[in-house]
Backbone bond lengths (Angstrom), bond angles and torsions (degrees), N, CA, C in turn:
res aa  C-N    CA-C-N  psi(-1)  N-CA   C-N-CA  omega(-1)  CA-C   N-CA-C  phi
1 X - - - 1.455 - - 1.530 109.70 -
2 X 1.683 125.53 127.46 1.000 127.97 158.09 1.472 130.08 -51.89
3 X 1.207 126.22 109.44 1.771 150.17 -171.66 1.719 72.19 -56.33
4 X 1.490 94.41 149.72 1.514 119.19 166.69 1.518 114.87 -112.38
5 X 0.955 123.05 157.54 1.344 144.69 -148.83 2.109 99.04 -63.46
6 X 1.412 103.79 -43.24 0.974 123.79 175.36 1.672 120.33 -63.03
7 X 1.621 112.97 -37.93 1.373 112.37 177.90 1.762 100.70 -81.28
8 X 1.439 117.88 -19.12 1.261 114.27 -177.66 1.709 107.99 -77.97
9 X 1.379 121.11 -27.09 1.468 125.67 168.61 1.224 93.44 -54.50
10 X 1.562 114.14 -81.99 1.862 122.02 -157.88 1.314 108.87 -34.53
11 X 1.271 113.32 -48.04 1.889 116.33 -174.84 1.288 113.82 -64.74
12 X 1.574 128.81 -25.06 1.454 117.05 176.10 1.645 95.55 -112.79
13 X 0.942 134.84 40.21 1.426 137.64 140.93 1.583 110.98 -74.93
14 X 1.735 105.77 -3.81 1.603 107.72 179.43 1.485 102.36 -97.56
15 X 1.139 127.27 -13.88 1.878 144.05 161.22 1.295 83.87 -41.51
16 X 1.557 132.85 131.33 1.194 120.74 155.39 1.694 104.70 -120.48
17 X 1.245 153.62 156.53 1.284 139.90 -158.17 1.779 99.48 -118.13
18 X 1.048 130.43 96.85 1.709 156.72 -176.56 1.521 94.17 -31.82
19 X 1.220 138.60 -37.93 1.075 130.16 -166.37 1.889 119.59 -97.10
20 X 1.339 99.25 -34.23 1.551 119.06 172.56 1.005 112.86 -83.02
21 X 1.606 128.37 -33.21 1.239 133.95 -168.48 1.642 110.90 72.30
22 X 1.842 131.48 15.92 0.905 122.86 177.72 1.542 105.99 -132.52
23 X 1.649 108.31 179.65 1.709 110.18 -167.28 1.558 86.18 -85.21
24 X 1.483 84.94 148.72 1.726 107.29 173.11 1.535 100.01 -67.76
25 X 0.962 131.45 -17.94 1.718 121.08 172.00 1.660 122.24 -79.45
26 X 1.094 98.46 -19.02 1.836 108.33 163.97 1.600 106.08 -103.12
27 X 1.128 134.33 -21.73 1.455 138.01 172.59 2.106 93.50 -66.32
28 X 1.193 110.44 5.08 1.868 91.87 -154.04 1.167 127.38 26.23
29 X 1.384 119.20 51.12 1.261 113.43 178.60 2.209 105.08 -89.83
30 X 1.209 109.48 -14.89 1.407 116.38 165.67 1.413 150.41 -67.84
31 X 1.124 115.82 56.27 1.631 123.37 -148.54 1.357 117.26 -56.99
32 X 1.359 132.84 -41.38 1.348 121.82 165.87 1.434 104.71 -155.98
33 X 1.426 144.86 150.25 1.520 165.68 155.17 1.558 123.59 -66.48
34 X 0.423 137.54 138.07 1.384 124.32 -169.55 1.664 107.06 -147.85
35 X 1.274 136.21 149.95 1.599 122.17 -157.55 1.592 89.70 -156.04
36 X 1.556 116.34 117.00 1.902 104.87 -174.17 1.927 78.88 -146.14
37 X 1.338 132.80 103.25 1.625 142.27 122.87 1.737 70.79 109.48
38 X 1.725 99.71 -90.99 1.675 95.91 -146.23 1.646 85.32 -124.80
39 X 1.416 117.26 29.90 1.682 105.97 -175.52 1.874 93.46 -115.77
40 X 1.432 90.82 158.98 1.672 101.48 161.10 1.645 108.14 -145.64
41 X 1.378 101.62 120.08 1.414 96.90 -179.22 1.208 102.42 -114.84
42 X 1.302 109.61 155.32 1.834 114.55 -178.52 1.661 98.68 -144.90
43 X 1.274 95.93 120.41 1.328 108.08 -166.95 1.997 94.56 -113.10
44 X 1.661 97.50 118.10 1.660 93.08 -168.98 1.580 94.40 -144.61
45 X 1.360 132.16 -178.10 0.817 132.87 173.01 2.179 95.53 -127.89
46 X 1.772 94.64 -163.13 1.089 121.47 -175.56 1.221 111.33 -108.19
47 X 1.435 141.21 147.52 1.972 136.72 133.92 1.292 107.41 -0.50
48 X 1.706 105.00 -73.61 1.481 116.77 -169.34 1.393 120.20 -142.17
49 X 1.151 133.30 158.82 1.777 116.55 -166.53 1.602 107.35 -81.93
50 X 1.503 132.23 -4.71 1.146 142.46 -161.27 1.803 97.86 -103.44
51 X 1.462 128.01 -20.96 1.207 129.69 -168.60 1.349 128.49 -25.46
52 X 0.995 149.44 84.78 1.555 150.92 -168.62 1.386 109.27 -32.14
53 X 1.167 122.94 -39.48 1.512 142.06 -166.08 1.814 109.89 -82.66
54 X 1.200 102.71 -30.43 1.529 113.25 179.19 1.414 106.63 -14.43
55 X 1.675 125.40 -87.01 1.196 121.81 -166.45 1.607 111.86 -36.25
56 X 1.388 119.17 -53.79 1.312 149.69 -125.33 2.093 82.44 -83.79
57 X 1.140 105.32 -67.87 1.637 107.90 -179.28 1.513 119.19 -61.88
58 X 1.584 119.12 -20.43 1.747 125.02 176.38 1.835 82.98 -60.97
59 X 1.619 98.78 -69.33 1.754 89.07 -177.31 1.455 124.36 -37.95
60 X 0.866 120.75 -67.73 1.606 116.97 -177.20 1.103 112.65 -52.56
61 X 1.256 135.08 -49.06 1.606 114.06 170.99 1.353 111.98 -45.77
62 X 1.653 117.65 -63.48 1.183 112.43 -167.48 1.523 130.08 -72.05
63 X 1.409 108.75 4.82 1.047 107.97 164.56 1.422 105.91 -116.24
64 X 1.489 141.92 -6.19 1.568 107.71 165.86 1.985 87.70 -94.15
65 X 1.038 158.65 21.33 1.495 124.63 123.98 1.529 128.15 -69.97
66 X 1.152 112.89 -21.81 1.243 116.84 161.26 1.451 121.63 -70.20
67 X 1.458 140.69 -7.32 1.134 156.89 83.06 1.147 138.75 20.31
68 X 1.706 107.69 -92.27 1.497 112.49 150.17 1.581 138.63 -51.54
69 X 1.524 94.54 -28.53 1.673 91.93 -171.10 1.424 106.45 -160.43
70 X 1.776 96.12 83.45 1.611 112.70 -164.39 1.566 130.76 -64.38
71 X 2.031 95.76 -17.10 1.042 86.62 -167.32 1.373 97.42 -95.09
72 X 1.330 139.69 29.64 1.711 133.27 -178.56 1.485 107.73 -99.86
73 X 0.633 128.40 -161.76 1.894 143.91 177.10 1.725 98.97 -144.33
74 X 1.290 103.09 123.40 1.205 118.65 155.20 1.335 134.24 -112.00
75 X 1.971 98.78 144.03 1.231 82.45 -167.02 1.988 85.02 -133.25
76 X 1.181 105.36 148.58 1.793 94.74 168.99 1.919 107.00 -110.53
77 X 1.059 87.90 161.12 1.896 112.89 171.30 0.903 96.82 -117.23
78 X 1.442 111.66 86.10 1.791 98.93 151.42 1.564 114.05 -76.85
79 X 1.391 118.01 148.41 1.426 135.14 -165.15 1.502 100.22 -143.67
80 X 1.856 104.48 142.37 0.988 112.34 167.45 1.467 119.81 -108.15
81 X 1.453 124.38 2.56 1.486 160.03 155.56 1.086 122.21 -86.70
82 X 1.535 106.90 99.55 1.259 138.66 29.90 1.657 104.60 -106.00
83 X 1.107 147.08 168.23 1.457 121.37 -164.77 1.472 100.20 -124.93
84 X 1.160 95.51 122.86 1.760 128.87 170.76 1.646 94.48 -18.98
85 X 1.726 97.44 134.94 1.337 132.10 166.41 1.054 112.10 -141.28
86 X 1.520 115.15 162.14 1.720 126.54 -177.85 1.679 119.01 -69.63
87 X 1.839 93.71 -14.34 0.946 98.16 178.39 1.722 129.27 -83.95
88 X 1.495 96.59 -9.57 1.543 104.74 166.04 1.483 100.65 -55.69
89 X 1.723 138.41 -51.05 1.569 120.74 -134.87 1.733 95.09 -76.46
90 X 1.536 89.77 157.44 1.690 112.05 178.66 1.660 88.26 -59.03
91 X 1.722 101.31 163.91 1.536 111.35 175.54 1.333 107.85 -63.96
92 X 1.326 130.86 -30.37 1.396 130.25 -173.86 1.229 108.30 -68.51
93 X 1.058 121.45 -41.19 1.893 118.68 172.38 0.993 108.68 -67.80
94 X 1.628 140.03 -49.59 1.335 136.42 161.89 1.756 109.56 -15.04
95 X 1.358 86.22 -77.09 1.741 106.56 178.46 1.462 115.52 -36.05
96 X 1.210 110.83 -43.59 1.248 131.31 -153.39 1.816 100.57 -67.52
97 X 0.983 76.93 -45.80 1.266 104.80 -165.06 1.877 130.01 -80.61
98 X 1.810 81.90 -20.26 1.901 110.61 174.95 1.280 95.18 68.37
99 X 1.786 141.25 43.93 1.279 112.75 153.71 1.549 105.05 -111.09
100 X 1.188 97.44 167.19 1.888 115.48 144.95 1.129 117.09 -82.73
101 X 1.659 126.78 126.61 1.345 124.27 144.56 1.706 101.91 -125.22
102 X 1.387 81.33 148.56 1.814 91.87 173.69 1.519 106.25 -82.88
């Protein structure tokens, strides 16, 4: 059975981002999923294009979906288009986090 777009969110809600202390799926750092036979692509960006951590988080995604759902091939898009704002994170990271954004 093809994983839905949604079990592919939940599973990298285990991505946690070293510097925020939160999952890159409430950070919105994940722009869209995409699911074609035996592929999963996750096309996401970064905080910032300079991130120290860069290498370090491509791995962890791709290896806890490779994890969850062994028999697919993953591949990521990282993108710097459209470029990450605070205003992507869910309200709970907001919270999480004690800011305001408008």
């Amino acid at each position: 059975m093809i994983p839905s777009n949604e079990a592919v969110l939940k599973s990298l809600e285990n991505v946690i981002d070293p510097e925020l202390n939160l999952n890159i799926v409430e950070l919105g750092l994940i722009y869209d999923v995409i699911i074609r036979e035996d592929v999963i692509l996750v096309r996401m960006t970064l905080t910032t294009p300079g991130c120290p951590m860069h290498d370090s988080i491509l791995q962890w995604v791709e290896r806890q979906l490779q994890t969850s759902f062994p028999k697919y091939r993953i591949f990521i898009d990282l993108v710097w288009e459209p470029q990450w704002t605070p205003k992507r994170m869910s309200p709970e990271a907001k919270n999480k986090l004690d800011m305001m954004f408008e």
